[in-house]
N, C-alpha and C positions, 0 to 999 in steps of 0.2 A: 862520053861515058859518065855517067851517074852514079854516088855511093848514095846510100842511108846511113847517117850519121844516127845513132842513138845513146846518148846521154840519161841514166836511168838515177832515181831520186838517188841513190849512195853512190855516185861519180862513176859507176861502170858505163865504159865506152864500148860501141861496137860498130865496125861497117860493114855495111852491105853494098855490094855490086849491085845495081841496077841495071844498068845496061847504059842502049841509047835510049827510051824512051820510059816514064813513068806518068801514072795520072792518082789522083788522089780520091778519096769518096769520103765525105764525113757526114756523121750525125744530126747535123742540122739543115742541112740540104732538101730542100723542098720536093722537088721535081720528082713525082711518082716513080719513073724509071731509077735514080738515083737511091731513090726511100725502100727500094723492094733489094736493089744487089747488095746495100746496105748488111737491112738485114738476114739478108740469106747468108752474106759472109761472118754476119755475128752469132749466128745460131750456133755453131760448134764449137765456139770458143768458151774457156772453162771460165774466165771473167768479166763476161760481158759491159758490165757497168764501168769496170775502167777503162774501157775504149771506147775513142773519139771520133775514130776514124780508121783510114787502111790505106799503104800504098800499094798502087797494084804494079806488076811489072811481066816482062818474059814475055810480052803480049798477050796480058789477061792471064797466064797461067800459071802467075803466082803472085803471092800477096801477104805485107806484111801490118799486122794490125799496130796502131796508134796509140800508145797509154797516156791516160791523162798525167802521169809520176813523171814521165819523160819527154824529156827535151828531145825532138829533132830538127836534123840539117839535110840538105839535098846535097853533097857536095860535088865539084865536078873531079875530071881524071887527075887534076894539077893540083885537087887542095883546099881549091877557093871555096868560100860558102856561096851556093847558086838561090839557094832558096830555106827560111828557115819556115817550121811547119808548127803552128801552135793552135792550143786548146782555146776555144769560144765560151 
């Protein structure tokens, strides 16, 4: 099991359930396939520019976007930091 740990610039904390699987998609990722879900996923969002990225989850059917103000973590069911996710 995976949470989203988000850390926002004035110390607010939040987790999210992931599940068991998550995959990431960022901004500077080359790969045509990659550069189009990109930005289809950024097209509705009312801040575009401060996102860096998206974790997706739920098997593609849901997704949460990356701000560049905030710190995240993957963490797992127990706690531990699995993975930490930063801006380029």
């Amino acid at each position: 099991m995976f949470i989203l740990r988000r850390i926002t610039s004035r110390g607010q904390e939040s987790n999210e359930v992931l599940g068991k699987s998550y995959d990431k998609i960022f901004s500077w990722q080359t790969e045509e396939e990659n550069a189009k879900e990109f930005k289809a996923l950024l097209e509705p969002m009312a801040h575009p520019d401060d996102i860096y990225g998206f974790v997706i989850f739920e098997k593609g059917s849901n997704y949460r976007p990356l701000y560049k103000k905030s710190d995240y973590f993957i963490m797992c069911s127990d706690g531990k930091t699995f993975e930490r996710i930063n801006f380029k």
